[in-house]
C-alpha positions in Angstrom: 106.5 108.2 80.9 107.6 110.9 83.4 109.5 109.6 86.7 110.6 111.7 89.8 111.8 110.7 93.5 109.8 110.9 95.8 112.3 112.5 98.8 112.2 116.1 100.2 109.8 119.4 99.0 107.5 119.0 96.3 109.7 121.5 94.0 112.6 119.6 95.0 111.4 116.2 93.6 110.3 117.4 90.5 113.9 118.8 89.7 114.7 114.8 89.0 111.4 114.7 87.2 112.3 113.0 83.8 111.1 111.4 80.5 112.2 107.5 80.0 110.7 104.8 78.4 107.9 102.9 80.1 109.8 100.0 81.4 110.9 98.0 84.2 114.8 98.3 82.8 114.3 102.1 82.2 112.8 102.3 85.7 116.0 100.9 87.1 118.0 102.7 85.0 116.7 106.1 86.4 116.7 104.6 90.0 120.6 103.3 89.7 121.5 106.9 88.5 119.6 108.4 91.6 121.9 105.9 94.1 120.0 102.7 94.6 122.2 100.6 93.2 123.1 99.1 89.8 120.0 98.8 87.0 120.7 94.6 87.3 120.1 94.5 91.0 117.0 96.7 91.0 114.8 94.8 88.2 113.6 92.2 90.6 113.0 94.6 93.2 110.9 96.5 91.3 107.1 97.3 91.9 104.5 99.7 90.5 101.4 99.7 91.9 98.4 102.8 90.6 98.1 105.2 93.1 95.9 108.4 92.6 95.3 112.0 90.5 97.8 114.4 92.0 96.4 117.5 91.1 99.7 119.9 92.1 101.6 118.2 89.4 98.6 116.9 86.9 99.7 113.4 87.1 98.0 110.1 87.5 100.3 108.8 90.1 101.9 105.1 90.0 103.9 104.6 92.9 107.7 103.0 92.6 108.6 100.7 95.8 112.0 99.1 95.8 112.0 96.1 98.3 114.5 97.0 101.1 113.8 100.9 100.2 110.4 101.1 100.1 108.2 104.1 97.9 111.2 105.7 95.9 109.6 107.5 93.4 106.7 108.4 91.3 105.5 107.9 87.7 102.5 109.5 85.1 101.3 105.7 84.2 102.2 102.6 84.4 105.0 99.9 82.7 104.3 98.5 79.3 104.0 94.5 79.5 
């Protein structure tokens, strides 16, 4: 799955845009390396919820909330059970 922040300009977000597996571990992984703490801490924090088409960047959006932190970032689909 693709993965970007969701902070600043358009253009600016997708310069963290980046390819990781779809998972909740993954997820935290990126997030940790982006500042929001270690990948341990964030897993329970952790939501995805289906958003909408974005048609600037062609994705189906999936928002990523981190409790405490709120929306943080953006995905193309959603986290493999």
């Amino acid at each position: 799955m693709k993965i970007k922040m969701h902070a600043g300009s358009l253009a600016k977000a997708m310069e963290t845009a980046q390819e990781i597996e779809p998972s909740i571990n993954d997820i935290a992984k990126y997030l940790s390396r982006h500042g929001l703490g270690l990948p341990d801490e964030l897993v329970g924090l952790i939501a995805i919820t289906e958003y909408e088409y974005d048609k600037r960047i062609g994705w189906h959006a999936w928002l990523v909330a981190v409790q405490g932190f709120g929306v943080v970032a953006m995905t193309d689909g959603p986290v493999e059970a």
